[in-house]
MIVEXFI-948994 format. One record per atom (N, C-alpha, C, CB): x, y, z; chain; residue number from 1. Coordinates in steps of 0.001 Angstrom, whole numbers. Each point is the difference from the previous one (the first is absolute). Glycine has a CB too. Layout:
BEGIN
- X	Y	Z	A	NUM
...
This chain:
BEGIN
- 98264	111935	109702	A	1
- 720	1207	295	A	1
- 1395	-32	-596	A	1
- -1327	246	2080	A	1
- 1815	-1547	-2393	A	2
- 1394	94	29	A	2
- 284	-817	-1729	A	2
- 436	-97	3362	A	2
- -1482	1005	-4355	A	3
- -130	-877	-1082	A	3
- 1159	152	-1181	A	3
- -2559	88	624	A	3
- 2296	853	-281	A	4
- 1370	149	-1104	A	4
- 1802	23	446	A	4
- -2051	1564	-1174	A	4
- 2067	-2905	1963	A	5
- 1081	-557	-23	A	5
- 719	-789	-600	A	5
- -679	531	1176	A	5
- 1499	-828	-1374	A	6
- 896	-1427	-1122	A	6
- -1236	-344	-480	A	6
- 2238	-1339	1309	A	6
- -1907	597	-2488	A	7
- -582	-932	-351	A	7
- -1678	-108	456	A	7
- 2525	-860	-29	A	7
- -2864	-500	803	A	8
- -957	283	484	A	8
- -561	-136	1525	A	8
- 30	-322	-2244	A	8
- 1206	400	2777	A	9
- -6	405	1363	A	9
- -626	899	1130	A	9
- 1408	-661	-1112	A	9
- -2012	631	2011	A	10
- -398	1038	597	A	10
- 1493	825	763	A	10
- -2701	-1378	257	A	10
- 2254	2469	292	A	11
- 1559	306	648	A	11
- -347	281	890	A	11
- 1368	679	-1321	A	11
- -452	-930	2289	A	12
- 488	689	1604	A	12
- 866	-82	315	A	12
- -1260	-201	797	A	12
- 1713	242	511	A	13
- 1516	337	310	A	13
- -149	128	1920	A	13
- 737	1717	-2926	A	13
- -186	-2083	3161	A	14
- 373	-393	1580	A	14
- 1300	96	218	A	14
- -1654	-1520	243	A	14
- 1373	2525	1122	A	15
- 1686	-313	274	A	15
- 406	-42	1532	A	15
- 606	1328	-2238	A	15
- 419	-2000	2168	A	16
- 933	-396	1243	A	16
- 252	862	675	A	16
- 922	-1368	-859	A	16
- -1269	784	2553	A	17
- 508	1407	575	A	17
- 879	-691	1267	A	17
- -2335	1945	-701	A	17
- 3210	-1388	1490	A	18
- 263	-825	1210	A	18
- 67	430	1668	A	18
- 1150	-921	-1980	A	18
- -88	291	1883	A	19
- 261	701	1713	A	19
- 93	1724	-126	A	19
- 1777	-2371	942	A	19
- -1566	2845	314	A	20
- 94	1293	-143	A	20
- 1501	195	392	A	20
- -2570	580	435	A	20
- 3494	-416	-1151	A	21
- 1549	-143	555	A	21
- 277	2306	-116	A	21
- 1190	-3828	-1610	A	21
- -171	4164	1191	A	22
- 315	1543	-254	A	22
- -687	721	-634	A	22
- 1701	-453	82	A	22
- -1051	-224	-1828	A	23
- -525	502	-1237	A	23
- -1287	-134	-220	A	23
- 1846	-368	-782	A	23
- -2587	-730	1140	A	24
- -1925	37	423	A	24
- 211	870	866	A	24
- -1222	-2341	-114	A	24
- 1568	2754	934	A	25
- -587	799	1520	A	25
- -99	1348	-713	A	25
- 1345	-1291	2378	A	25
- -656	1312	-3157	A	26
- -15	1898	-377	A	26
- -1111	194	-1127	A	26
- 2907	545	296	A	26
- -3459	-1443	-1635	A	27
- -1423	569	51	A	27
- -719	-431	96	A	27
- 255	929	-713	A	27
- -364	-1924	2154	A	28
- -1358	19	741	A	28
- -216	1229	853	A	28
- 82	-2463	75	A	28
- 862	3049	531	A	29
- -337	1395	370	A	29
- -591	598	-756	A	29
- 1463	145	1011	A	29
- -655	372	-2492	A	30
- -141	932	-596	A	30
- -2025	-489	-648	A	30
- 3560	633	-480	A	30
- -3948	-1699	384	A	31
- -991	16	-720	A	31
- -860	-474	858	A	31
- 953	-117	-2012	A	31
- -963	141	3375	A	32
- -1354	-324	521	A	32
- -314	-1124	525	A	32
- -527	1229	-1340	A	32
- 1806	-2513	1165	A	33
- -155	-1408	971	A	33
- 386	-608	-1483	A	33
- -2244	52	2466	A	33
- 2285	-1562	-2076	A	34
- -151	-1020	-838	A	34
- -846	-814	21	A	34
- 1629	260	-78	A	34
- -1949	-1668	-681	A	35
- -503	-679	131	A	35
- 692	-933	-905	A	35
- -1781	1265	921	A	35
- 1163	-2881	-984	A	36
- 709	-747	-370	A	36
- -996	-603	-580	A	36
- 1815	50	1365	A	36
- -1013	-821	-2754	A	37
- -609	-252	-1054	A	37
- 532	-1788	-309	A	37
- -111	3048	-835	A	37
- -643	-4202	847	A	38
- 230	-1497	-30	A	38
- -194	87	-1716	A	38
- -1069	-1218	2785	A	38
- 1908	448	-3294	A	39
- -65	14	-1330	A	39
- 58	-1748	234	A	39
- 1227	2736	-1181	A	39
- -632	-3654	-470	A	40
- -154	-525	483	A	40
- 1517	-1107	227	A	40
- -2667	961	-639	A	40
- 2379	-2545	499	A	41
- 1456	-408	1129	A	41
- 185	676	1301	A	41
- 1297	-291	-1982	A	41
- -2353	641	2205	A	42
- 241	562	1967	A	42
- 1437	1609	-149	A	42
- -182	-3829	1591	A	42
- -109	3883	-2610	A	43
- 369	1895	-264	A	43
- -62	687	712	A	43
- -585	161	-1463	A	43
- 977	721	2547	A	44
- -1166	925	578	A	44
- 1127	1305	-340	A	44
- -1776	-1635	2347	A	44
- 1165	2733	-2491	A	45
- 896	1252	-167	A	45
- -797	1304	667	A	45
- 1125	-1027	-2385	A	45
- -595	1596	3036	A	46
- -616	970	584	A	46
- 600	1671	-649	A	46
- -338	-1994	2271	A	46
- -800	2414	-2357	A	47
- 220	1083	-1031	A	47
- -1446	1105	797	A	47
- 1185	-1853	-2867	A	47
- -763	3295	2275	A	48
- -655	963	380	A	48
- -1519	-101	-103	A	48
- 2003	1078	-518	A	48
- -2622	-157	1918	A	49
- -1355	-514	-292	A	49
- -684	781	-1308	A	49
- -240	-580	2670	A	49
- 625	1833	-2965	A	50
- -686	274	-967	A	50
- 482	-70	-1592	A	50
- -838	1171	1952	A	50
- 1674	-2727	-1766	A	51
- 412	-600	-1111	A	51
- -1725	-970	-521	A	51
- 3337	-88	1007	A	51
- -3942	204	-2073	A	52
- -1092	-1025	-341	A	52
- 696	-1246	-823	A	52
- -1937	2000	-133	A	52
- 1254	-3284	679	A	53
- 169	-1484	-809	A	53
- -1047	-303	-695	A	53
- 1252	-938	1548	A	53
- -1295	1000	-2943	A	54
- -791	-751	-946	A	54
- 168	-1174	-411	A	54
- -241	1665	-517	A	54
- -415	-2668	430	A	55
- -252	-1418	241	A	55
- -980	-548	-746	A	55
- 674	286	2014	A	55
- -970	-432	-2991	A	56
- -825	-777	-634	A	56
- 195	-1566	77	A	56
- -157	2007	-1319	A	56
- 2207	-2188	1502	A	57
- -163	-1814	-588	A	57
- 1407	77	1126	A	57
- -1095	-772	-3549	A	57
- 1017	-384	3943	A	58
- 1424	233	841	A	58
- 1643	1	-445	A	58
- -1662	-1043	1385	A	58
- 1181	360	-3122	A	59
- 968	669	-466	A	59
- 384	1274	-659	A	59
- -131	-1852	182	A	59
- -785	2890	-328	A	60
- 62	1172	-130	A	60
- -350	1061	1058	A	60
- -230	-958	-1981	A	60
- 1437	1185	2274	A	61
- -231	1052	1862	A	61
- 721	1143	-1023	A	61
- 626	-1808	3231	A	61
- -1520	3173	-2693	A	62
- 479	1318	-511	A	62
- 357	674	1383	A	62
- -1542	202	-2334	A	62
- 2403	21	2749	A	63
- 244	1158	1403	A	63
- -143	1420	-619	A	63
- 1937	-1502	1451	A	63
- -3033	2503	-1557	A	64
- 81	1241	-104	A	64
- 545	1052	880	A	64
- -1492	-842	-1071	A	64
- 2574	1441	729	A	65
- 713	1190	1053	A	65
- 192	814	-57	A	65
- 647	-718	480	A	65
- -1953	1470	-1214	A	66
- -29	1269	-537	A	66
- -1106	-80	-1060	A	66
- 2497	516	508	A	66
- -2272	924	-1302	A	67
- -1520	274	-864	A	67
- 214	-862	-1259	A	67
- -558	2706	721	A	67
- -639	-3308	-1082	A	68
- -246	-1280	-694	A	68
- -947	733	-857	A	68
- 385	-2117	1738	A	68
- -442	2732	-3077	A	69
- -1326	631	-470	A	69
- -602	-1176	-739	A	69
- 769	2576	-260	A	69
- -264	-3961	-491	A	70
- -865	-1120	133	A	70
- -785	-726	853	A	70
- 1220	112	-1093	A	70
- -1079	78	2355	A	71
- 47	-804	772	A	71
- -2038	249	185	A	71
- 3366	81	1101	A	71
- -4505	-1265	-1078	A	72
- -1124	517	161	A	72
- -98	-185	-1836	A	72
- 49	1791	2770	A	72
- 539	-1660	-3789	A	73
- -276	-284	-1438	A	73
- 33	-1489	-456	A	73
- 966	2233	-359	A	73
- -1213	-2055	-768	A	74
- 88	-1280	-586	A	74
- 1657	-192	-807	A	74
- -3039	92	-315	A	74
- 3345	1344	615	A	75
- 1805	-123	-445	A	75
- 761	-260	1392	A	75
- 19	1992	-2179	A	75
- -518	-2410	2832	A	76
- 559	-591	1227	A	76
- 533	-1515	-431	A	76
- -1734	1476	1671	A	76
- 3482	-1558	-1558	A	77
- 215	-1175	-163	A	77
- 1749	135	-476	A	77
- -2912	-769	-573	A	77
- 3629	-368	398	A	78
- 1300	33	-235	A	78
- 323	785	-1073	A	78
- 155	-1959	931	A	78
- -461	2371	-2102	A	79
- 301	623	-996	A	79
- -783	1850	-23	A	79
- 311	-2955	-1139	A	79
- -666	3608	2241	A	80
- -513	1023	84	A	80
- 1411	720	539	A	80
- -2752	-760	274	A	80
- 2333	1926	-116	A	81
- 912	1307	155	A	81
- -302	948	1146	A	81
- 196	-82	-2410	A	81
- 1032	382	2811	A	82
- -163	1164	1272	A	82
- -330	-465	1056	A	82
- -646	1522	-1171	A	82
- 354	-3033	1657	A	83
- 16	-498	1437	A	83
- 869	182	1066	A	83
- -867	-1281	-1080	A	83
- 1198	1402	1825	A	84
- 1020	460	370	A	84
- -448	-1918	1429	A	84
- 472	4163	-970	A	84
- 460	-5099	489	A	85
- -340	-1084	362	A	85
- 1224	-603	214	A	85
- -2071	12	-1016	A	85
- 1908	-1304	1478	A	86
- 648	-1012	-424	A	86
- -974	-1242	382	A	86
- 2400	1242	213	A	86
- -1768	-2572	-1244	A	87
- -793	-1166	-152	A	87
- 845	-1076	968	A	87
- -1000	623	-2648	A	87
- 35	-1577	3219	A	88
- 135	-1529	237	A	88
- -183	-862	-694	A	88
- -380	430	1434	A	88
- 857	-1303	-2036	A	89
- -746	-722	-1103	A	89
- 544	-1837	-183	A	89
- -158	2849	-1373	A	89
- -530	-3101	1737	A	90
- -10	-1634	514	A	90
- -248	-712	-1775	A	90
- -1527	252	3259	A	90
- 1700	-1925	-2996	A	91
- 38	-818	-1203	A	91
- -768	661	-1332	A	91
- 107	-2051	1721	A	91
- -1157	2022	-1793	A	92
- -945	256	-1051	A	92
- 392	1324	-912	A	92
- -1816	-1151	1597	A	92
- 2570	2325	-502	A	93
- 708	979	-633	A	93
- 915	-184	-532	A	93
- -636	957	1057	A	93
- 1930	-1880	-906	A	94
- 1153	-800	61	A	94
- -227	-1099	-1923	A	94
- 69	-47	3842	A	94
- -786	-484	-3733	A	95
- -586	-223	-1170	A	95
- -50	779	-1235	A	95
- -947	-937	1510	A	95
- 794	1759	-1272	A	96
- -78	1243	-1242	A	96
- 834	1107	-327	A	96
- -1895	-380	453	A	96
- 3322	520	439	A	97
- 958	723	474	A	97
- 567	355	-1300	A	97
- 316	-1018	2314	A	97
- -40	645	-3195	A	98
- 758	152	-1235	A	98
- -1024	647	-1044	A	98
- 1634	-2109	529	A	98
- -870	3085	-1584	A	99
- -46	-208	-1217	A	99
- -1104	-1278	-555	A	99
- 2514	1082	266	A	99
- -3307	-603	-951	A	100
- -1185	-1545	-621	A	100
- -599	-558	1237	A	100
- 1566	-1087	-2103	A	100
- -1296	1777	3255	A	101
- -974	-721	709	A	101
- 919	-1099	398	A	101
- -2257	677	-1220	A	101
- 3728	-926	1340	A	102
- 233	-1140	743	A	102
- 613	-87	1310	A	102
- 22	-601	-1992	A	102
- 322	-163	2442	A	103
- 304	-356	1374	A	103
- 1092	697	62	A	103
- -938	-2139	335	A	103
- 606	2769	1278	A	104
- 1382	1104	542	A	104
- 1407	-270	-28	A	104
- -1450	575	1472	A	104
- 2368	-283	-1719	A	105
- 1036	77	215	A	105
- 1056	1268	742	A	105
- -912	-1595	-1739	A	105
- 1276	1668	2901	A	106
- 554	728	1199	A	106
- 1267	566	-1199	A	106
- -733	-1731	2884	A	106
- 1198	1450	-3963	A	107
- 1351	62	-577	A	107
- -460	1447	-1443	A	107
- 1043	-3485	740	A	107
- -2708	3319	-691	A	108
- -593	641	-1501	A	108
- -783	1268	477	A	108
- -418	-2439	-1441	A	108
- 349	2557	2975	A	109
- -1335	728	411	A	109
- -1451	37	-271	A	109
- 1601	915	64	A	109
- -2175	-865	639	A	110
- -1498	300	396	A	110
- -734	464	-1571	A	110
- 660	997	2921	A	110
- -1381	-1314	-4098	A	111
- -405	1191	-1193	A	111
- -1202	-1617	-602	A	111
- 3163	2473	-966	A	111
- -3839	-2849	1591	A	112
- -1113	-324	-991	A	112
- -531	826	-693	A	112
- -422	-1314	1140	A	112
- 233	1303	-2818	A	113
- -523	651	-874	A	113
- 774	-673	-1021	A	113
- -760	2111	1164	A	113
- -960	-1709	-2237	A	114
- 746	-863	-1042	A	114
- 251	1858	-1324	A	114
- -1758	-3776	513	A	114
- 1322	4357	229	A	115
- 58	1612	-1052	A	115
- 874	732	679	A	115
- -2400	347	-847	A	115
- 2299	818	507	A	116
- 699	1077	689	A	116
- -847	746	1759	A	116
- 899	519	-3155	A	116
- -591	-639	4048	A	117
- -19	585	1075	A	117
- -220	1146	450	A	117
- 893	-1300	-144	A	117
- -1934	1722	911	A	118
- -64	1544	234	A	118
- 1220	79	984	A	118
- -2789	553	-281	A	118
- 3023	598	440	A	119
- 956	611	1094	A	119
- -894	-455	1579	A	119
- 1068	2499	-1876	A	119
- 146	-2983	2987	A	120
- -1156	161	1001	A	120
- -97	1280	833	A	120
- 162	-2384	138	A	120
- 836	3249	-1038	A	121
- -63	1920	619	A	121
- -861	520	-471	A	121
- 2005	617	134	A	121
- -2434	-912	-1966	A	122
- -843	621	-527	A	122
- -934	-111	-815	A	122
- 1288	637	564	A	122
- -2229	-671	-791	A	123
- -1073	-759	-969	A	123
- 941	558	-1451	A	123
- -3017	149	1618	A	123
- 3560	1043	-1778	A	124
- 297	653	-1244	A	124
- 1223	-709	-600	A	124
- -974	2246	806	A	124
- 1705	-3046	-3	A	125
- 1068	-344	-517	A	125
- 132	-1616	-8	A	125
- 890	2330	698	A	125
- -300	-3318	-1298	A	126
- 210	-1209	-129	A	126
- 1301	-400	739	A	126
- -1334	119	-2079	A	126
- 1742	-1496	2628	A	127
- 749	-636	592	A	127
- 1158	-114	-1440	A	127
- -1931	-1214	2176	A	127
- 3272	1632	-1703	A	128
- 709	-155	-816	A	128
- 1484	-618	98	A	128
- -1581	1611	-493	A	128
- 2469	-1433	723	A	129
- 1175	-1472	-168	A	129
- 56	5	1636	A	129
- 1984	283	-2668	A	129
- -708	-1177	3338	A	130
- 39	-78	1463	A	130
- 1173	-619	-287	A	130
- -2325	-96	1234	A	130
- 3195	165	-119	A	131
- 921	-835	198	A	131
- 725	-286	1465	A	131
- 86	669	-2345	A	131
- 566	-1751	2864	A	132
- 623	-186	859	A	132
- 423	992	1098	A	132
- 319	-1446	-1610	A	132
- -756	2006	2781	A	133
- 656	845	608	A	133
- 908	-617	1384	A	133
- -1926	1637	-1104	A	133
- 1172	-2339	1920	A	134
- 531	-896	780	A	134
- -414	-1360	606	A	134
- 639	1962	146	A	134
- -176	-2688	113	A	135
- -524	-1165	520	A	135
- 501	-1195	1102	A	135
- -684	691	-2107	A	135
- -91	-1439	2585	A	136
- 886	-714	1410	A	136
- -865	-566	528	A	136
- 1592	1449	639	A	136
- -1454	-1928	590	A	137
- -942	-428	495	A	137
- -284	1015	1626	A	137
- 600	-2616	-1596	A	137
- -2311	2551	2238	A	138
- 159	735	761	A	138
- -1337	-681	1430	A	138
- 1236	2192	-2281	A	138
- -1128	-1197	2660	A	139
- -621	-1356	1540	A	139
- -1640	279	74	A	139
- 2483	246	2158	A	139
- -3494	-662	-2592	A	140
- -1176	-192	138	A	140
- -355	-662	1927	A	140
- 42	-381	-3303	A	140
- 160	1333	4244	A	141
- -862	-1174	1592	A	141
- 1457	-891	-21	A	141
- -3577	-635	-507	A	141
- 3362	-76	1976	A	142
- 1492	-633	424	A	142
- 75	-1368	-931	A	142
- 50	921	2837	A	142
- 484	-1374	-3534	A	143
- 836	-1124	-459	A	143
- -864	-85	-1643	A	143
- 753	-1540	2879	A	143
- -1321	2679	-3408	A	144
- 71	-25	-1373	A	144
- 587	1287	-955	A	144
- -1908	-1565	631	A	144
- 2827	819	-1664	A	145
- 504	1335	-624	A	145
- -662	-151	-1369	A	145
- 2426	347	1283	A	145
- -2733	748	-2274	A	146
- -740	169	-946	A	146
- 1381	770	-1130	A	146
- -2861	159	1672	A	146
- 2875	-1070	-2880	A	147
- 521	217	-1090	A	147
- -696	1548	-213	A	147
- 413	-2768	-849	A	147
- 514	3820	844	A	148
- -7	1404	-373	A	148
- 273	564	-1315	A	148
- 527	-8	2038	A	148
- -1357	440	-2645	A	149
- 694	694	-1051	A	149
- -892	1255	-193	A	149
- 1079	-2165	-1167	A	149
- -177	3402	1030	A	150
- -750	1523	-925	A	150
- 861	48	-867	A	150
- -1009	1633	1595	A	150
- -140	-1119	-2311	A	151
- -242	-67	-2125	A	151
- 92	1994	212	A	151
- -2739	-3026	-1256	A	151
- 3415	3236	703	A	152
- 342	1634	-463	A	152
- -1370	-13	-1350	A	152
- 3594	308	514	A	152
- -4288	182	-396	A	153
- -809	451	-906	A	153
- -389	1109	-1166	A	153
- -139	-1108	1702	A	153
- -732	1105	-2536	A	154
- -539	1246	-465	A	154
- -1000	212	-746	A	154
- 1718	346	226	A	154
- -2013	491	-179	A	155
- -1898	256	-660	A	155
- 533	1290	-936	A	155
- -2256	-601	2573	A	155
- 1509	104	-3712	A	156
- 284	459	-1351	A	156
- -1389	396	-964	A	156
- 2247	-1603	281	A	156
- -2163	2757	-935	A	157
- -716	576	-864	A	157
- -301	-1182	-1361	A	157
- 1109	2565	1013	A	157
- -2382	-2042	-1590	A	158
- -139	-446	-1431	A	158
- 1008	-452	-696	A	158
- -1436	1340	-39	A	158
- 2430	-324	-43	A	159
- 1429	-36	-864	A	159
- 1108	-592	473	A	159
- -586	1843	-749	A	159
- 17	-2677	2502	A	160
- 1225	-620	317	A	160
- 1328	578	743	A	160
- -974	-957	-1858	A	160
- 366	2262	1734	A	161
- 990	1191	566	A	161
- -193	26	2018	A	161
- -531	1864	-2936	A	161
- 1495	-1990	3917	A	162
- -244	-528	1587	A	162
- -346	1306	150	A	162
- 1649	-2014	961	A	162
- -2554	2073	-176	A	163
- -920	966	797	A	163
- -145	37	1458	A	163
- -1102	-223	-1855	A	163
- 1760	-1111	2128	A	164
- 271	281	1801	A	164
- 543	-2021	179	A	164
- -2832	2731	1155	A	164
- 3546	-2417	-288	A	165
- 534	-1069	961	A	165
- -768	-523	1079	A	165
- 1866	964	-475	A	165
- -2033	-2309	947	A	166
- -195	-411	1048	A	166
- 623	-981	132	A	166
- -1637	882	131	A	166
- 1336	-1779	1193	A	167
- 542	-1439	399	A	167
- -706	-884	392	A	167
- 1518	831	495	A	167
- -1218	-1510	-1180	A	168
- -757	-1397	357	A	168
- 834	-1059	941	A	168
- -1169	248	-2394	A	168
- 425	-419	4151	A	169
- 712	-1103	431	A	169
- -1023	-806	467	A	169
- 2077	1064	517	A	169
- -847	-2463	-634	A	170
- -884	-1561	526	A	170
- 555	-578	1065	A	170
- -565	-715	-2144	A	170
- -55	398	2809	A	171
- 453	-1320	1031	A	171
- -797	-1100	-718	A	171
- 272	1236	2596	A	171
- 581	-2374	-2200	A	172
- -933	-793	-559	A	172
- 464	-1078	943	A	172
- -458	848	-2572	A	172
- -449	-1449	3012	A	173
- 329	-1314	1270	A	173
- -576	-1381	-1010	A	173
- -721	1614	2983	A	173
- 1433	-2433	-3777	A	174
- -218	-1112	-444	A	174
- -524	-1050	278	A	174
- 1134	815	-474	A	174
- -752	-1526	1891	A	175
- -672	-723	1024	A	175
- -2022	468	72	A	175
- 3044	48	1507	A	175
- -3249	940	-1080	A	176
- -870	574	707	A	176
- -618	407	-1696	A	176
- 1193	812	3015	A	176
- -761	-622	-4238	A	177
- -1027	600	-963	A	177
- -355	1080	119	A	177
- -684	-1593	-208	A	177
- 1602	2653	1326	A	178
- -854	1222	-139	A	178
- 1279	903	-940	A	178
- -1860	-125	2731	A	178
- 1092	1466	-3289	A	179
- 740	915	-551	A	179
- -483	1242	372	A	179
- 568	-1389	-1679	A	179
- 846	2050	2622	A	180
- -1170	1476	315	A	180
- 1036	1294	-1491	A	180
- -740	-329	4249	A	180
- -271	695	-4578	A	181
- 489	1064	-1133	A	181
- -157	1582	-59	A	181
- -488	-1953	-1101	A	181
- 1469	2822	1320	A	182
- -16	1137	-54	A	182
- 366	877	-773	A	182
- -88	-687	1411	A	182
- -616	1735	-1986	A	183
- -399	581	-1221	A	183
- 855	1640	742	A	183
- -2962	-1761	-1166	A	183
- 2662	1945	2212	A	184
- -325	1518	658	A	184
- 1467	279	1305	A	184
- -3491	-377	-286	A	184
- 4441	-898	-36	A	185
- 988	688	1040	A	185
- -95	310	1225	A	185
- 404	676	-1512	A	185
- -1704	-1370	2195	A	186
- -509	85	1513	A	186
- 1369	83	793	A	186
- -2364	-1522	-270	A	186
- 2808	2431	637	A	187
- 1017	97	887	A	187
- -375	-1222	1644	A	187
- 433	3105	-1326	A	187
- -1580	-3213	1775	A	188
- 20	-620	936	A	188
- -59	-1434	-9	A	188
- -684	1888	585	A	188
- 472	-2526	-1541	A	189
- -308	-1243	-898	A	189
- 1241	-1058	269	A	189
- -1338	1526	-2014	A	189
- 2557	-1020	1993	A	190
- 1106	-975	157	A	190
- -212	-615	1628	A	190
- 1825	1462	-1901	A	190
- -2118	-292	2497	A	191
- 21	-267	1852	A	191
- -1298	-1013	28	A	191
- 923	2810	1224	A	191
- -1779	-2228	-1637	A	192
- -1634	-727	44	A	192
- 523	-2136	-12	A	192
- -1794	2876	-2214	A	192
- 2479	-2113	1257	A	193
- -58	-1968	-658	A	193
- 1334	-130	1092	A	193
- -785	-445	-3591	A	193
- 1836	747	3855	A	194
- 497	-1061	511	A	194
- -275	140	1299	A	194
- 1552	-360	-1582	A	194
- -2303	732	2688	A	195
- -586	40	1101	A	195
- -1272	-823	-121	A	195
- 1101	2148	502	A	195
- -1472	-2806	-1662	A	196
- -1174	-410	-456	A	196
- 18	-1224	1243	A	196
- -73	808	-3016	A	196
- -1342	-1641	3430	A	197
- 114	-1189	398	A	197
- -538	-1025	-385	A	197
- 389	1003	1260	A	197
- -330	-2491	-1106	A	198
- -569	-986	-613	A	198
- -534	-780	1276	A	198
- 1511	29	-2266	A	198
- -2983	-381	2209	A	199
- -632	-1215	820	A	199
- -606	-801	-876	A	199
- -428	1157	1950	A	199
């Protein structure tokens, strides 16, 4: 299901959910309850119930939170378009994080590929320059903080010409090997993770 991901990876994506503190409390109302999601290092993140987790490998967790028109294809996977997601992605993903396929670096962002990139807004458009927007560190669950960074983005025509903006952000917890990655600006996503818990 998840074939046409990196390289030759299957994909999924899991994600963290936690306690229920404010900023959780308001859309578990709004969407119908929560539930909670164990990734792995004893992860747990609690997130909306009619959020879906795709899981093929435990290092590829997809959290779907919204309309996914891959999702059910064989273009289901890290390099598809219009998911409206975010990823978990443990060692084996971590491995392939770079440019050529090499090992991640928290300082270069998230872009295995060794070609040019579809957009992940649009099948029509390609991944095009990015740069630095902010970065720090931020609180993943009580006593871990995760190296932060969002990448200002853009997706670009044939000619190279930008056709739309997005953002790319990472946590990335070093210790633990996980990287959660967001494509889509989940407004609830910052609360999710640091209310997150660990057993």
């Amino acid at each position: 299901m998840f074939r046409k991901t990196i390289s030759a990876a299957a994909a999924g994506l899991a994600v963290l959910a936690a306690t229920l503190t404010a900023p959780a409390a308001a859309f578990a109302s709004e969407s119908g309850g929560t539930k909670q999601v164990r990734l792995r290092s004893g992860l747990t993140l609690t997130i909306p119930k009619s959020w879906k987790v795709a899981k093929d490998d435990k290092d590829w967790v997809r959290v779907i939170t919204g309309s996914c028109p891959t999702y059910g294809t064989e273009d289901f996977g890290f390099r598809d378009w219009g998911c409206h997601s975010f990823w978990v992605l443990g060692p084996k993903a971590l491995k392939i994080g770079l440019r050529t396929f090499q090992a991640y670096k928290s300082k270069y962002g998230y872009d295995p590929a060794t070609d040019v990139s579809i957009c992940p807004k649009s099948y029509k458009l390609y991944k095009g320059e990015w740069k630095l927007a902010d970065k720090g560190l931020r609180q993943v669950g009580p006593g871990h903080k995760a190296d932060y960074h969002k990448w200002a983005a853009t997706c670009v025509d044939k000619k190279w010409r930008v056709k739309l903006h997005y953002n790319q952000r990472e946590w990335y917890l070093p210790t633990s090997k996980i990287l959660v990655l967001d494509q889509w600006d989940h407004p609830q996503l910052g609360a999710i993770l640091k209310n997150a818990t660990w057993n």
